[in-house]
Backbone bond lengths (Angstrom), bond angles and torsions (degrees), N, CA, C in turn:
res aa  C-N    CA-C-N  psi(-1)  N-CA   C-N-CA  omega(-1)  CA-C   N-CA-C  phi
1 X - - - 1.464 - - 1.540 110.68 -
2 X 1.098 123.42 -17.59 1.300 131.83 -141.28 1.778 86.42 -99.07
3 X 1.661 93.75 -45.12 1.657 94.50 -167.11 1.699 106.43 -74.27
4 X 1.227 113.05 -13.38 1.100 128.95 -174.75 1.779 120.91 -58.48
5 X 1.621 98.28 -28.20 1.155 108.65 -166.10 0.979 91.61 -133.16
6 X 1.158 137.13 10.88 1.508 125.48 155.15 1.718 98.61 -73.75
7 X 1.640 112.19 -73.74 1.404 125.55 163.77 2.077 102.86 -6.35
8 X 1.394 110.33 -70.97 1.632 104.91 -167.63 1.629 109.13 -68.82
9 X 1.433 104.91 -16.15 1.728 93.86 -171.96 1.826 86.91 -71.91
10 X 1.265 134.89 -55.20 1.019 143.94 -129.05 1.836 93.58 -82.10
11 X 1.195 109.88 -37.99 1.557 122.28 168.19 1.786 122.71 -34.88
12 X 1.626 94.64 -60.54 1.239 153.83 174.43 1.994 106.65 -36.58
13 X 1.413 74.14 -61.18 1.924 84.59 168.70 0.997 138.73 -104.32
14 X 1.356 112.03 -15.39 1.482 133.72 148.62 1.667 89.97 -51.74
15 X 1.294 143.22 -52.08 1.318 123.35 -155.65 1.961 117.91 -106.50
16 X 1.266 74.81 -8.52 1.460 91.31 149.17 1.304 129.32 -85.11
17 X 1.301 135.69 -44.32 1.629 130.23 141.90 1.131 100.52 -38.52
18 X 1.102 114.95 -106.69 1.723 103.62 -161.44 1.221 110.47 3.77
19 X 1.669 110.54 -81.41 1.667 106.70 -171.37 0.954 140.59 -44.00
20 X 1.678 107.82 -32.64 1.693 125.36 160.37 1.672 107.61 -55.67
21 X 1.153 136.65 -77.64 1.389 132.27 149.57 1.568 117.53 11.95
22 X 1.215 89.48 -82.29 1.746 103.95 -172.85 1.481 108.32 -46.26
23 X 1.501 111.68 -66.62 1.182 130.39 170.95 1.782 112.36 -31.11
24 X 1.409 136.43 -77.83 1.111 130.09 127.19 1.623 146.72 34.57
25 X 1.653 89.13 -80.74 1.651 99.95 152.93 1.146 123.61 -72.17
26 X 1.166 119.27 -29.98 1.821 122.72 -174.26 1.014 112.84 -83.98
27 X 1.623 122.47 -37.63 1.676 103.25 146.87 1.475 142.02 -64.57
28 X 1.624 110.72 -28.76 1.230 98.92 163.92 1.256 116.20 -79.65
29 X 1.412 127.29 -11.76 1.958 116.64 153.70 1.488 117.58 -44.23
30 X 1.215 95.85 -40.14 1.667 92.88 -164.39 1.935 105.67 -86.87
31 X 1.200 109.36 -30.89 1.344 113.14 166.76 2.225 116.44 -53.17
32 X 1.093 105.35 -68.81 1.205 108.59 148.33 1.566 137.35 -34.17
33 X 1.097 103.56 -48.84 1.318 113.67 -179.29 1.323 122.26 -73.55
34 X 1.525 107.24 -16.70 1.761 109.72 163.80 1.158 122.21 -84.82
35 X 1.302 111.75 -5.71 1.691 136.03 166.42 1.653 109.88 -50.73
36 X 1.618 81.87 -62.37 1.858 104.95 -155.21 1.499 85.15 -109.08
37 X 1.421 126.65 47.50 1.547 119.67 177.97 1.724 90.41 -92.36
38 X 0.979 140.06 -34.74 1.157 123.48 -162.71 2.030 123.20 -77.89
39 X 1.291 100.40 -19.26 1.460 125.77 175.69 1.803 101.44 -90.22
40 X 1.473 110.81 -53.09 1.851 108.31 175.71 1.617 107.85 -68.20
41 X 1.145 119.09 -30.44 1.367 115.34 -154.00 2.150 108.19 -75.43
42 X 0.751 94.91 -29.21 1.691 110.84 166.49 1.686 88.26 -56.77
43 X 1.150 102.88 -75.08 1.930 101.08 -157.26 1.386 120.44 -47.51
44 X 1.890 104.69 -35.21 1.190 100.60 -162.44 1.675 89.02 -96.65
């Protein structure tokens, strides 16, 4: 049991990075992207 929940904590923050990550890029997308808004902004 013990290893059991070691295993989910470890899951847990592995997927919490990620999200920090993600999070991260999508602001520096959007930081950037007001840069290059005038070339994206047509497309999107």
């Amino acid at each position: 049991m013990k290893l059991f929940s070691s295993i989910l904590i470890s899951i847990t923050l592995i997927l919490v990075l990620f999200f920090i990550v993600l999070q991260l890029q999508f602001s520096i997308e959007r930081i950037n992207g007001k840069r290059i808004d005038g070339k994206l902004g047509c497309l999107r």
